[in-house]
Steps between C-alpha positions, in 0.01 A plus 500: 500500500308763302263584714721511802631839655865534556572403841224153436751443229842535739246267702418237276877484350616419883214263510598293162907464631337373878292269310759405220701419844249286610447298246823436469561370859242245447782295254747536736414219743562270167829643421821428687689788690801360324358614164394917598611525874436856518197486327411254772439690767198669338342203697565640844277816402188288325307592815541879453474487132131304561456852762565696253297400226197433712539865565504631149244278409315721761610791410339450114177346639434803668604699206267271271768438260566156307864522584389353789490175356893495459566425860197294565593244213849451621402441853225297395764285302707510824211411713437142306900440451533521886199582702370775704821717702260503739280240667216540651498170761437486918667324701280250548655117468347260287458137590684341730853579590823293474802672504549855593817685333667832554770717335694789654833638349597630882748782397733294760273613726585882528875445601635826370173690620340630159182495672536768830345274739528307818500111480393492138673088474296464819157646351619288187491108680206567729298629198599148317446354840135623492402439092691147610510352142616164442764517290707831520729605207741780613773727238739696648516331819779556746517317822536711798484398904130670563392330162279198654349248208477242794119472393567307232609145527711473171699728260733508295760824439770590214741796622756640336734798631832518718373763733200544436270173434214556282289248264177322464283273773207262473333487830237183518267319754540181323814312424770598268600185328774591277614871465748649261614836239516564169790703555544836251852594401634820626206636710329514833182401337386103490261278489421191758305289557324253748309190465177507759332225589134581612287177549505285244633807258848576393544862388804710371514821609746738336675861607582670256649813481631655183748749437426845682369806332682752736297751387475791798136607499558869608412753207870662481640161395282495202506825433866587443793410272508176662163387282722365172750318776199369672305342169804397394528285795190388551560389125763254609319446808215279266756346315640317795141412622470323152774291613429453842111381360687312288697298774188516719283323214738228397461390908195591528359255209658187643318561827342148612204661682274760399644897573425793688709798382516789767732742455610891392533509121633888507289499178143570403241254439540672107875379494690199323611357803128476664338355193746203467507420820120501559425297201179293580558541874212684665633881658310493816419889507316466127302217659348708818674813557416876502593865430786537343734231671799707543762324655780738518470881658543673167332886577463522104247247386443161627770225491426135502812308522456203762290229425341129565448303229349163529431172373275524206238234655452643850287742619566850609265561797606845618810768416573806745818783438520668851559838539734488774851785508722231606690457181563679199295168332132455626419125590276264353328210593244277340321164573462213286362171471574162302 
């Protein structure tokens, strides 16, 4: 600190509290929201905290300064607790395919018109129509007349809603065998589920959708008085995803067949709730994805909130996130095998 001028100082002082931040998100995932809720949504902003340090650690190396080695030692630590935030895969499938799976949160397909375009549900099904994966996981569905799933030989829906109908659908071109929910109190959110048979193979494929964020991506809603209301909520917003994970896991673990868990988290792949659901289950976009995998049109940073995770044993043969305006979520789709 010496031999720094004033304003590297100012510099390196921001540098050490982005850092300090950092490192402290990486305990997070291990400690329940239950415990430091507010504190807990430090793991929504790992990705721009990773940014941000890669850029100071820039910024010294072309300065020639050792306080370089600040930021490059906590994201090194970060990079063997959790990996690379970005992977560098194609999308080029390994090995033989067996079972194609895709998951969309659908935005109820544009009813109210946030996106100010024509035929945006129709756009929607004809782009699934095309990708055509086997097994199709859909949040925030809403049935509607011009909504056509007829494609698909089985599914299974859970809607909730007087006037409006809204829930969760598994879409499948094998047989559903036995279908069902796990059922959270007091929320439109849920999990369900669907037993596929494929062969000689008996899968479980879950839904799952935890509790939403709500968060309005638009600067002036973070930027305003409304911040403190807004972590506040987001605060209690975890704790009842602990819960839900909670009731989701104690189902989950008496599962007869092996899993497949598809579904929008509305948390980070840095949080509590991701981490104890993944377990030993493979997440599908680690195994052969690329970029940044951002799931959810954040314009701040890159948000990953909707995964696949699979079976432990199986392989992962291919991963894609489409960039397609349908939605405020971006789809995903990958390809496994046995």
């Amino acid at each position: 600190m010496k031999n720094l001028r004033f304003f590297e100082k100012v510099v390196f002082i921001i540098n050490s509290i982005v850092a300090f931040l950092l490192l402290l998100s990486y305990v997070l995932p291990n400690i329940p929201p239950n415990t430091f809720a507010t504190l807990s949504v430090l793991s929504l902003g790992v990705p721009l905290l990773i940014l941000l340090n890669v850029l100071f650690f820039v910024y010294w190396l072309f300065k020639i300064k050792k306080q370089l080695l600040l930021s490059l030692v906590v994201i090194s630590i970060g990079y063997f607790l959790f990996g690379s935030l970005y992977k560098f895969s194609n999308w080029e499938e390994v090995g033989e395919e067996s079972l194609s799976i895709m998951n969309y949160n659908v935005r109820l397909f544009n009813l109210y018109d946030w996106i100010p375009e024509k035929d945006i549900d129709l756009k929607l099904v004809q782009f699934i129509k095309e990708q055509s994966p086997q097994i199709l996981c859909i949040q925030e569905y809403h049935p509607q007349d011009n909504i056509d799933f007829s494609f698909y030989k089985y599914n299974y829906q859970k809607l909730e809603g007087k006037k409006t109908k809204l829930g969760q659908a598994i879409f499948s071109q094998f047989p559903i065998i036995n279908s069902g929910s796990v059922n959270f109190p007091n929320t439109a959110n849920n999990a369900i589920f669907a037993d596929i048979v494929k062969g000689k193979d008996t899968v479980r494929v879950y839904n799952l959708h935890l509790q939403s964020l709500r968060i309005d991506p638009r600067v002036q809603s973070l930027t305003t008085e409304n911040s403190e209301k807004l972590l506040n909520g987001i605060g209690k917003t975890f704790k009842l995803q602990q819960a839900q994970t909670e009731l989701f896991l104690e189902h989950k673990n008496n599962s007869p067949y092996k899993v497949i868990i598809s579904g929008d988290f509305n948390n980070s792949a840095f949080s509590y709730v991701y981490n104890a659901i993944k377990d030993d289950m493979k997440d599908t976009f680690k195994q052969q994805g690329n970029g940044f995998g951002r799931t959810y049109n954040f314009k701040f940073f890159p948000l990953r909130i909707d995964f696949i995770l699979v079976d432990k044993s199986w392989t992962v043969n291919s991963f894609k996130t489409f960039d397609v305006q349908y939605s405020d979520h971006y789809p995903i789709m990958t390809k496994v095998s046995f």
